[in-house]
Each structure stands twice: as structure tokens, then as C-alpha cells.
N, CA, C and O atoms as a GROMACS GRO file, in nm:
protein
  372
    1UNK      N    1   0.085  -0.117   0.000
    1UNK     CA    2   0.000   0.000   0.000
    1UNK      C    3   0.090   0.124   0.000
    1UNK      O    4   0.175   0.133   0.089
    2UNK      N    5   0.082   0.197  -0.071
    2UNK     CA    6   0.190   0.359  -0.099
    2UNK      C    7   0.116   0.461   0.022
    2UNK      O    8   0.002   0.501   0.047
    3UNK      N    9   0.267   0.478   0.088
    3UNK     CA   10   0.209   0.594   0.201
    3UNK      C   11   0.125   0.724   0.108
    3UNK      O   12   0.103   0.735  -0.013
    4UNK      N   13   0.100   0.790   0.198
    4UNK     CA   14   0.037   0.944   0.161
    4UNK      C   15   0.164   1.022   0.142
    4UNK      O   16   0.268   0.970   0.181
    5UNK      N   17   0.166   1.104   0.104
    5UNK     CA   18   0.271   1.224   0.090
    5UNK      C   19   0.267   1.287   0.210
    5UNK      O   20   0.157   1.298   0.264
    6UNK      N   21   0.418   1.354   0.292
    6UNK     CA   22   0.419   1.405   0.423
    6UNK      C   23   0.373   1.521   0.388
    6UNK      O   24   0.401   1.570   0.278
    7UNK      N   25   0.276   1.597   0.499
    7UNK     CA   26   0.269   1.724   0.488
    7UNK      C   27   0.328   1.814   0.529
    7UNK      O   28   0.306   1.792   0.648
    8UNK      N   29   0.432   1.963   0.529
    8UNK     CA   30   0.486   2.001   0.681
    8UNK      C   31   0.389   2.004   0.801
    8UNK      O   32   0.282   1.944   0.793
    9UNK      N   33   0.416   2.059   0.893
    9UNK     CA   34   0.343   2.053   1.015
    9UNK      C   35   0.289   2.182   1.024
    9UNK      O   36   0.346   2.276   0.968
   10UNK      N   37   0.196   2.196   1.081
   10UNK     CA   38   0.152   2.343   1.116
   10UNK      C   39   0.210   2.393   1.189
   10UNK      O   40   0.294   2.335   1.258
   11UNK      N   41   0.181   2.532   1.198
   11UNK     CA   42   0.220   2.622   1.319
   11UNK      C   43   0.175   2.598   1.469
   11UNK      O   44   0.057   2.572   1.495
   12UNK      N   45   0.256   2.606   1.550
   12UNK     CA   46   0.177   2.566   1.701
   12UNK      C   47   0.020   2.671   1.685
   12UNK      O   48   0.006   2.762   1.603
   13UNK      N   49  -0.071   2.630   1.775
   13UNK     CA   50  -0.145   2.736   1.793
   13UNK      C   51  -0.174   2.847   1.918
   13UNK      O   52  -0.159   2.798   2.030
   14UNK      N   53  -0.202   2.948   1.916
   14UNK     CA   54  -0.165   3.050   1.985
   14UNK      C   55  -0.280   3.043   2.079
   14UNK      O   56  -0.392   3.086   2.049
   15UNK      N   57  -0.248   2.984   2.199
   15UNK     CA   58  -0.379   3.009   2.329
   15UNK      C   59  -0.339   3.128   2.411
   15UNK      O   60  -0.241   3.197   2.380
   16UNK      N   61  -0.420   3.155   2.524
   16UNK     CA   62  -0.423   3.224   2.628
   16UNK      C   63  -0.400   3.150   2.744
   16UNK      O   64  -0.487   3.142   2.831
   17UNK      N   65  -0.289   3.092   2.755
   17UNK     CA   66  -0.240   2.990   2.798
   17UNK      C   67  -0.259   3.026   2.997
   17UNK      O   68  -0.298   2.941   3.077
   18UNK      N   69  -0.212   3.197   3.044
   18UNK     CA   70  -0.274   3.216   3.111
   18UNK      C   71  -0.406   3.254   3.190
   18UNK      O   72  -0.407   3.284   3.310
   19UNK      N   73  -0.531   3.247   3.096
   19UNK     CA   74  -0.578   3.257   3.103
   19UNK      C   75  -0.684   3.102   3.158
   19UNK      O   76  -0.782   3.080   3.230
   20UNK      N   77  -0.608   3.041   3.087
   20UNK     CA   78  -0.638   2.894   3.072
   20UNK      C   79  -0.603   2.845   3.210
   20UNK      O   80  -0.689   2.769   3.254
   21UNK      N   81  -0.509   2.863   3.285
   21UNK     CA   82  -0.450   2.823   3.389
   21UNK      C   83  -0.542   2.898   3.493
   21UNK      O   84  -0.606   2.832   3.574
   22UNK      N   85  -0.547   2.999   3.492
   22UNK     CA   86  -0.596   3.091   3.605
   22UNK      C   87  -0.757   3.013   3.653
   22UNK      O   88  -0.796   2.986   3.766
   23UNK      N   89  -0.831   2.989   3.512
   23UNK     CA   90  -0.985   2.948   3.568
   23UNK      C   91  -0.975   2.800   3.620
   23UNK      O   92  -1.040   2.771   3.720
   24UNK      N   93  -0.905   2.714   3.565
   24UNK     CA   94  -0.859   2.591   3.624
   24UNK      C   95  -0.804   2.598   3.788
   24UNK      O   96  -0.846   2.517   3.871
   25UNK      N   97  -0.742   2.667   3.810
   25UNK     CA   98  -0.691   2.724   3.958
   25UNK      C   99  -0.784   2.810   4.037
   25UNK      O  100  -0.755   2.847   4.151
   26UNK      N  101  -0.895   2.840   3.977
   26UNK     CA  102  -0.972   2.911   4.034
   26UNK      C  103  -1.099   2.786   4.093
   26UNK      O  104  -1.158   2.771   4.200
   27UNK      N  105  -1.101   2.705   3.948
   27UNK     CA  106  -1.205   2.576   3.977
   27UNK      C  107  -1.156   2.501   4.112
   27UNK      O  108  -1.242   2.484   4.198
   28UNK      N  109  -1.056   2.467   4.130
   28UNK     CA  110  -0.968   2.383   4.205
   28UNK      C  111  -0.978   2.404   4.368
   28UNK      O  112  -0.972   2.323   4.460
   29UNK      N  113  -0.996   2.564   4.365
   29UNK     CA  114  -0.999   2.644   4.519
   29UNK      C  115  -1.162   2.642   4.539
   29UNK      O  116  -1.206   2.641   4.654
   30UNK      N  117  -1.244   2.642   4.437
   30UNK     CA  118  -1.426   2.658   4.447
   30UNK      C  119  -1.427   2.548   4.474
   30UNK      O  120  -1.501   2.534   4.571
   31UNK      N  121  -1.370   2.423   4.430
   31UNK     CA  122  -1.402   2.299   4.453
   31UNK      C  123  -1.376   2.216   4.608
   31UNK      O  124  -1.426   2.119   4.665
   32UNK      N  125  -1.254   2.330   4.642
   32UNK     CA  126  -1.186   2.337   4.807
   32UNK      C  127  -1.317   2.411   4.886
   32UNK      O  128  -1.394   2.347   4.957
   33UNK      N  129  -1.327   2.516   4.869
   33UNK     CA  130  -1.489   2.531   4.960
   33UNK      C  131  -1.545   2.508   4.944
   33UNK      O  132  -1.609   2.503   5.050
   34UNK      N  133  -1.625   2.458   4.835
   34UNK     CA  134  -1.770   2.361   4.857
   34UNK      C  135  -1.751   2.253   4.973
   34UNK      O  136  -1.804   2.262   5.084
   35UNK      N  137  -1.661   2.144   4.928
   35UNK     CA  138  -1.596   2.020   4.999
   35UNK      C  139  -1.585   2.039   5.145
   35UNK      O  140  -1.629   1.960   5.230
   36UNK      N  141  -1.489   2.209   5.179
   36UNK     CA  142  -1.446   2.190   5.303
   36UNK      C  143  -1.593   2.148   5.432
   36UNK      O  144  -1.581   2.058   5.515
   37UNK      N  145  -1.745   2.252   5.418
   37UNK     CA  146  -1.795   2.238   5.521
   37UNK      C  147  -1.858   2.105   5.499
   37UNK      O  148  -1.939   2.078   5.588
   38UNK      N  149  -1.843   2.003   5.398
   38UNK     CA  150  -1.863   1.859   5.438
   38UNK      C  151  -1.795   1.752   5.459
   38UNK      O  152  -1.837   1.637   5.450
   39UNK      N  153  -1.667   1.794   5.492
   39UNK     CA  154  -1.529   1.765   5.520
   39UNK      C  155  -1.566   1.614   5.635
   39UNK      O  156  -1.514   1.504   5.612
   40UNK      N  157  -1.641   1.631   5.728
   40UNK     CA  158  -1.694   1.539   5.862
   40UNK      C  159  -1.741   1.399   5.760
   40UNK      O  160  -1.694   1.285   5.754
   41UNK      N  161  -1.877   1.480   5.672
   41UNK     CA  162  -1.935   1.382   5.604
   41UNK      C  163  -1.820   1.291   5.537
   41UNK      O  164  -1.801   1.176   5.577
   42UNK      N  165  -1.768   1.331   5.463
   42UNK     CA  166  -1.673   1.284   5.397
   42UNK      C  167  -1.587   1.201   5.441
   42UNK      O  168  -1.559   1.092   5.389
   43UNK      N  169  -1.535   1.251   5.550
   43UNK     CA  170  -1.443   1.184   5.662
   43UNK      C  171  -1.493   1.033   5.696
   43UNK      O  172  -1.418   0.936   5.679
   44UNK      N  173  -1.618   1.021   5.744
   44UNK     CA  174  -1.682   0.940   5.766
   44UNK      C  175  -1.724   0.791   5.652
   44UNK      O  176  -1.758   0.676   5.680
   45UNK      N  177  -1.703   0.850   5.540
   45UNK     CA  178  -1.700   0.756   5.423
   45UNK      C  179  -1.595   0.721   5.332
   45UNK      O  180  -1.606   0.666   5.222
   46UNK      N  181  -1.470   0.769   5.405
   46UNK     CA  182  -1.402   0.700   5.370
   46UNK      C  183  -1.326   0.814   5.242
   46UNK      O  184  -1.243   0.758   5.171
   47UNK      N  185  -1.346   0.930   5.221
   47UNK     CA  186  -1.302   1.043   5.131
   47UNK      C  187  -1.270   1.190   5.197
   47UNK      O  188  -1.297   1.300   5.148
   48UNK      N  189  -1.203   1.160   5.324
   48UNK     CA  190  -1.213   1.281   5.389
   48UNK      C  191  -1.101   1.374   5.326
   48UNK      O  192  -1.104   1.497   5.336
   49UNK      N  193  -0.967   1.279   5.238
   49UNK     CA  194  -0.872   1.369   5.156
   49UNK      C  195  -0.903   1.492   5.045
   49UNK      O  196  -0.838   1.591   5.013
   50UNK      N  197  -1.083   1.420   4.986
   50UNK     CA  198  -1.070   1.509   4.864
   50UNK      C  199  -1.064   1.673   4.883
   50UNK      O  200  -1.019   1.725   4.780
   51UNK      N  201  -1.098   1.775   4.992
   51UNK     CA  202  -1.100   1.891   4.980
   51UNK      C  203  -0.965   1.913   4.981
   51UNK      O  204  -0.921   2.018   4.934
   52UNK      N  205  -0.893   1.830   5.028
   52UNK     CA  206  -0.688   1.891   5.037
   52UNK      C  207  -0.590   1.853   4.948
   52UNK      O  208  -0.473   1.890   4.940
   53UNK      N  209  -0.695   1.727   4.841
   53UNK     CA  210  -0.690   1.678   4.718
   53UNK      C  211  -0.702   1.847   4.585
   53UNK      O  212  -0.629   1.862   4.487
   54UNK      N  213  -0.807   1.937   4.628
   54UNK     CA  214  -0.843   2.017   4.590
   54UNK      C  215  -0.783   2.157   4.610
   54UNK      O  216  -0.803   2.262   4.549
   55UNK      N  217  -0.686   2.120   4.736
   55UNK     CA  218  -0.664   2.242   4.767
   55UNK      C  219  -0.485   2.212   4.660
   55UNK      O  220  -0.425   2.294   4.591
   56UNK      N  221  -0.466   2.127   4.678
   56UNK     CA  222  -0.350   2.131   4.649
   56UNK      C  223  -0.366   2.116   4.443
   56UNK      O  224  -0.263   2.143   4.382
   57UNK      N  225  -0.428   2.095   4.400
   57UNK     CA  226  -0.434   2.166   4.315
   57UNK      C  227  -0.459   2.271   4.246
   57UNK      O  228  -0.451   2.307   4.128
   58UNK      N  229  -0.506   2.332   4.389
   58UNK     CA  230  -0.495   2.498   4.357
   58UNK      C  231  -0.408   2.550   4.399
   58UNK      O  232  -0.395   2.672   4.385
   59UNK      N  233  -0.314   2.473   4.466
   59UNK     CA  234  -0.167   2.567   4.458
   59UNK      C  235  -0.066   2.508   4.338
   59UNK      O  236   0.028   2.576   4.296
   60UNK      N  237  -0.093   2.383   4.290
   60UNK     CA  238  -0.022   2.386   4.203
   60UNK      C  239  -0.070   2.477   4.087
   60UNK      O  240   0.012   2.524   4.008
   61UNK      N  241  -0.173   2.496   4.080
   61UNK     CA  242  -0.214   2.578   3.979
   61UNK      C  243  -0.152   2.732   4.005
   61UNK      O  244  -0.122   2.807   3.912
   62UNK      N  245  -0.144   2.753   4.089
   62UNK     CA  246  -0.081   2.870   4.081
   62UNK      C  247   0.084   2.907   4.074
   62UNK      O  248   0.138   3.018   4.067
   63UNK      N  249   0.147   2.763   4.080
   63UNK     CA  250   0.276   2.691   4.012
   63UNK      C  251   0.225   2.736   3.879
   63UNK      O  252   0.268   2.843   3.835
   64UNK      N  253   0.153   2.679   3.820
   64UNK     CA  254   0.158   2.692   3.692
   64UNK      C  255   0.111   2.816   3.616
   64UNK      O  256   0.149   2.839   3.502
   65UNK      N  257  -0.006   2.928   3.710
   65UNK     CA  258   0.024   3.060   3.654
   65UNK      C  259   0.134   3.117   3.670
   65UNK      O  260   0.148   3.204   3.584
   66UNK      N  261   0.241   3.108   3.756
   66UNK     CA  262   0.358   3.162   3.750
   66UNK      C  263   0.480   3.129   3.643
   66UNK      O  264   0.575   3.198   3.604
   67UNK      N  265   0.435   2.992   3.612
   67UNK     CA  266   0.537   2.905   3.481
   67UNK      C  267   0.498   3.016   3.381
   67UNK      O  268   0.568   3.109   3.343
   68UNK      N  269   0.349   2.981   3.341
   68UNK     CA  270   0.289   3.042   3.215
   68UNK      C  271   0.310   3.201   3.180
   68UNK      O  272   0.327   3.248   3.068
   69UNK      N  273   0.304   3.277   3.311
   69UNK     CA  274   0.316   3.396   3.301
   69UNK      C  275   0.490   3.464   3.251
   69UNK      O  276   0.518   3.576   3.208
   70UNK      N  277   0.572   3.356   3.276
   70UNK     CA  278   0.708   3.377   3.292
   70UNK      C  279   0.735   3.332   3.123
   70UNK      O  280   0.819   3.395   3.058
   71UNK      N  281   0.645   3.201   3.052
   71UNK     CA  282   0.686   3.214   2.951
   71UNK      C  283   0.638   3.296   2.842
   71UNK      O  284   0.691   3.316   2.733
   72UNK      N  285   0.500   3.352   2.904
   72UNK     CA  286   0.437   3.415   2.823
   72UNK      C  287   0.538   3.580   2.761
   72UNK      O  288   0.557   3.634   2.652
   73UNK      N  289   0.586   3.609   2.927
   73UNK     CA  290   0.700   3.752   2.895
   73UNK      C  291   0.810   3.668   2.843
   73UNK      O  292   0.867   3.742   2.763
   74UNK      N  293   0.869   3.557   2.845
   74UNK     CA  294   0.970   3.537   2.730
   74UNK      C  295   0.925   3.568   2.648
   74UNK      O  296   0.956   3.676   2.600
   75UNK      N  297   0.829   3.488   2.593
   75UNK     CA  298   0.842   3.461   2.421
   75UNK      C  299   0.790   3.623   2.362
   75UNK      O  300   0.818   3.658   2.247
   76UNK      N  301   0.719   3.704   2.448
   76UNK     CA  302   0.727   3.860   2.431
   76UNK      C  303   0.893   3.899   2.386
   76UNK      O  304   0.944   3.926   2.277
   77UNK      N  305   0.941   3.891   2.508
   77UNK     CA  306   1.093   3.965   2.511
   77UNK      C  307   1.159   3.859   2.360
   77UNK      O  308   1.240   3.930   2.301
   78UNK      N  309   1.152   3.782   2.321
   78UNK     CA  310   1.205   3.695   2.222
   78UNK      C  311   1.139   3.780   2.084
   78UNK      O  312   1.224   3.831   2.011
   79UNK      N  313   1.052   3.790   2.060
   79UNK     CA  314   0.992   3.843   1.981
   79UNK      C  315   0.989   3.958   1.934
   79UNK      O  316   0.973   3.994   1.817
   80UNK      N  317   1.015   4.052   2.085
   80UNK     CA  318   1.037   4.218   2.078
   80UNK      C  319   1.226   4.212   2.007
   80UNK      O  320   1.252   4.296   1.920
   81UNK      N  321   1.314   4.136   2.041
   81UNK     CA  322   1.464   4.123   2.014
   81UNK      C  323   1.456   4.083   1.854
   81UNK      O  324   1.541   4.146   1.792
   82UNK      N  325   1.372   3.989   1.764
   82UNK     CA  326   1.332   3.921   1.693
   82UNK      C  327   1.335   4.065   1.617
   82UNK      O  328   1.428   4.084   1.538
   83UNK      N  329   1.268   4.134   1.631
   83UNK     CA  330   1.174   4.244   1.549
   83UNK      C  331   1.318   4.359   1.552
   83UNK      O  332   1.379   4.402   1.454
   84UNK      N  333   1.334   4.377   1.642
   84UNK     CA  334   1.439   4.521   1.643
   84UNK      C  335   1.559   4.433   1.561
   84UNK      O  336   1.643   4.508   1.511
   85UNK      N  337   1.590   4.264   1.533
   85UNK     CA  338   1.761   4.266   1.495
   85UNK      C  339   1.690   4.267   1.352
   85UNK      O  340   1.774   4.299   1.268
   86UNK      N  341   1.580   4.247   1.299
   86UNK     CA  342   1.526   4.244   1.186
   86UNK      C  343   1.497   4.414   1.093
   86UNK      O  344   1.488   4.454   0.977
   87UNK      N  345   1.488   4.476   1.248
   87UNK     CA  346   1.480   4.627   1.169
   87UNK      C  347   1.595   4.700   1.174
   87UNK      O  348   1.661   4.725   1.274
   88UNK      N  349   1.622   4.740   1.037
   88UNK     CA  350   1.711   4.803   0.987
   88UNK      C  351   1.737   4.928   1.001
   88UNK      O  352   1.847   4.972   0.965
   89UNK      N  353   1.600   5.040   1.078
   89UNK     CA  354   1.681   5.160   1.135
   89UNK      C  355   1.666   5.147   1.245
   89UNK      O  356   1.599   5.239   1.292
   90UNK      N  357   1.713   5.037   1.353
   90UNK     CA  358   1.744   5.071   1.502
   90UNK      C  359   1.935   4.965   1.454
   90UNK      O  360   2.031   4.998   1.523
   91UNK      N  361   1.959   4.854   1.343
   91UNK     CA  362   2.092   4.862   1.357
   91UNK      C  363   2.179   4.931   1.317
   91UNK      O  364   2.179   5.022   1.234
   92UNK      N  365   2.281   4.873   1.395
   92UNK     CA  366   2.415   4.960   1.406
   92UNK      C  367   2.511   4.904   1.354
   92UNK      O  368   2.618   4.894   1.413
   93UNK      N  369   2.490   4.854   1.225
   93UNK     CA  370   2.664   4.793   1.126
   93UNK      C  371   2.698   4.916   1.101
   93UNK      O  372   2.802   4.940   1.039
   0.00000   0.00000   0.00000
């Protein structure tokens, strides 16, 4: 059977990557207070971890708005350097 012809690959696509993180980290802490005032109930059946299950993914989430936010100003600062070595009246040969 003859393969298909390769295609190149696309371009990554461009999210709001912090934005994306932030409501996920926000879900994570709503999901920590609902849980906490049935924390007893819970306890009692044998799931008393899930609100600290919850909490702790809302601090990792906020690990990860700090990742995102840090690469988001790279690839800015990469881009802003990108543009000025490309323009020809800010160099200096």
C-alpha cells in the first residue's frame, strides 16, 4: 500500500495559555470550599482527603500561573529582540 505524501506541520497554535490556567486554579480552590464544610461527612465515608486533594491543586495551579506567566513575557521579550535585529533603522553595522 503507498504511504500518503508528508505534509509540513503546522504552526503551534496560539492560546491564552494564562488565562487557561488561572480558571482551572480558580475551579480547584471553588471545589476546596464547597468540599471543606462537608469535610466530617466525607471523613466518615471514607473520602475525607478530597477537599486537600483540591486544595492542592490549587496551589499547584498557581505553580503553573507563575510558569505560564514567565513564559508568556519570554516569548514577548524573544519576539520584541526578533523584530528590532530584523529592523534596519534601530541597527548599528
Amino acid at each position: 500500500m503507498p504511504k500518503t505524501p508528508s505534509h509540513p506541520a503546522p504552526p503551534p497554535l496560539e492560546a491564552n495559555d494564562v488565562a487557561i490556567v488561572g480558571g482551572g486554579t480558580v475551579l480547584w480552590f471553588v471545589a476546596f470550599l464547597v468540599l471543606l464544610p462537608f469535610w466530617g461527612t466525607l471523613s466518615d465515608h471514607g473520602h475525607g482527603n478530597w477537599p486537600w486533594i483540591c486544595l492542592a491543586g490549587g496551589g499547584l495551579g498557581l505553580i503553573g500561573l507563575w510558569y505560564c506567566r514567565a513564559r508568556r513575557d519570554a516569548i514577548a521579550r524573544g519576539r520584541a529582540a526578533e523584530a528590532r535585529a530584523q529592523d534596519p533603522a534601530t541597527r548599528s553595522d
